[in-house]
C-alpha positions as CSV (number, residue, x, y, z in Angstrom):
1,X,38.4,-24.4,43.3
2,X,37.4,-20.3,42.5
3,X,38.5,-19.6,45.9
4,X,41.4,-17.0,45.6
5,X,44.8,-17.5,47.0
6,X,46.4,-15.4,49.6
7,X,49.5,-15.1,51.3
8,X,50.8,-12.9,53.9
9,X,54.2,-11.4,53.5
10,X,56.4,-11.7,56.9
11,X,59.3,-11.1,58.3
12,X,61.6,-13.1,60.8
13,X,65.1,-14.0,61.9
14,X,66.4,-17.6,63.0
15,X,69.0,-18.3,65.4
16,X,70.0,-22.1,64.5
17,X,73.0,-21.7,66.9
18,X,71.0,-22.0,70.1
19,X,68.3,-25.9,71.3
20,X,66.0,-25.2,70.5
21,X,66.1,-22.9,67.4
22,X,64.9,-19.4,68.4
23,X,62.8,-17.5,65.7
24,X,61.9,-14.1,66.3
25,X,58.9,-12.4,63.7
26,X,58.8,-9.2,63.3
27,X,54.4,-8.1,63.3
28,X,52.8,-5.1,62.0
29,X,54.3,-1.7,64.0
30,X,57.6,-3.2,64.5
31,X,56.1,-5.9,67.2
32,X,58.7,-8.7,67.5
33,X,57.8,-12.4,69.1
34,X,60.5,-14.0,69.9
35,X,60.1,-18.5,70.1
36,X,61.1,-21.5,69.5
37,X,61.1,-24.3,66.4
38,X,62.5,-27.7,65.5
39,X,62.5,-29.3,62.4
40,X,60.5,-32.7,63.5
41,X,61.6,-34.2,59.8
42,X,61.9,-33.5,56.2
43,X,58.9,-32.0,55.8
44,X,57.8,-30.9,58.9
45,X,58.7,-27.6,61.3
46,X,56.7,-27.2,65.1
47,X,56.6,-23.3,66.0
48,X,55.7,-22.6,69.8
49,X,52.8,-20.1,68.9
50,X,50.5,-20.7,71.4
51,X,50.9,-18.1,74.6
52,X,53.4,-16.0,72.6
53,X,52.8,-12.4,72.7
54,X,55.1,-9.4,71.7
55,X,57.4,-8.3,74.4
56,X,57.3,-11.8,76.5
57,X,60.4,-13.7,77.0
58,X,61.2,-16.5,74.5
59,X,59.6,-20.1,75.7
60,X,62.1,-22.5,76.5
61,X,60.0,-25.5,75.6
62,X,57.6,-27.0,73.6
63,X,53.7,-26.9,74.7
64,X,51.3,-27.5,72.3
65,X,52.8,-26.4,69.5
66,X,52.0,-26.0,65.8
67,X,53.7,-28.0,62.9
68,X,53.8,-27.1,59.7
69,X,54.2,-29.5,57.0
70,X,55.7,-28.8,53.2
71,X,53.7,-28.5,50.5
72,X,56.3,-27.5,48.0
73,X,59.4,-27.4,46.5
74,X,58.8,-24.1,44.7
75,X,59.8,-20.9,46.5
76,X,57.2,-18.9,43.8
77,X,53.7,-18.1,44.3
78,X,50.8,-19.6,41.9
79,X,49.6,-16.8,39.6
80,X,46.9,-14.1,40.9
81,X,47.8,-14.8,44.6
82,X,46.8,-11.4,47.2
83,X,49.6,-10.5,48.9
84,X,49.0,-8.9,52.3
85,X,52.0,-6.9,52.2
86,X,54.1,-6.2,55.5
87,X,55.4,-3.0,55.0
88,X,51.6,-1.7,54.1
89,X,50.2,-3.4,57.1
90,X,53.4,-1.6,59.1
91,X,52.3,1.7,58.0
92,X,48.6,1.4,57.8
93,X,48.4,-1.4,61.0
94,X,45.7,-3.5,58.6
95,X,46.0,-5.5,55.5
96,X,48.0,-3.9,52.4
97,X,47.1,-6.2,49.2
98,X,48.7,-6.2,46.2
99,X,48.6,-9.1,43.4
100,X,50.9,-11.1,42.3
């Protein structure tokens, strides 16, 4: 495929310690949401996204919630991949692209 790869750069701090696992991300402008996760196996992880907005209290249970499944061992990024860049979306509040 010629479509270009892209990834966006975030950042995020887990709590394992408390059921279920809290996450909180950290948006553009310093914006934090804090929820939940759960490893469902091996390969998968469900993130309460849905209703989570910046400021709100974290959900205490799942509803509707995304999974993400693996799709790699590797933690590096195929070659020519845009970056959105968080700390040029922070200062610019927009996308910051590098390559690479």
């Amino acid at each position: 495929p010629d479509e270009k790869q892209r990834a966006i750069e975030m950042r995020y701090q887990v709590n394992a310690s408390s059921k279920p696992m809290g996450i909180d991300i950290t948006l553009v402008q310093g914006a934090t949401v804090r929820t939940i996760l759960q490893f469902t196996d091996a390969s998968q992880i469900q993130v309460q996204i849905a209703g989570t907005m910046p400021g709100q209290e974290r959900p205490k249970a799942f509803n509707n919630a995304t999974t993400f499944k693996k799709v790699s061992t590797t933690t590096t990024l195929p070659p020519d991949t845009e970056i959105d860049d968080f700390e040029s979306r922070s200062q610019q509040g927009e996308g910051g692209r590098r390559r690479n």
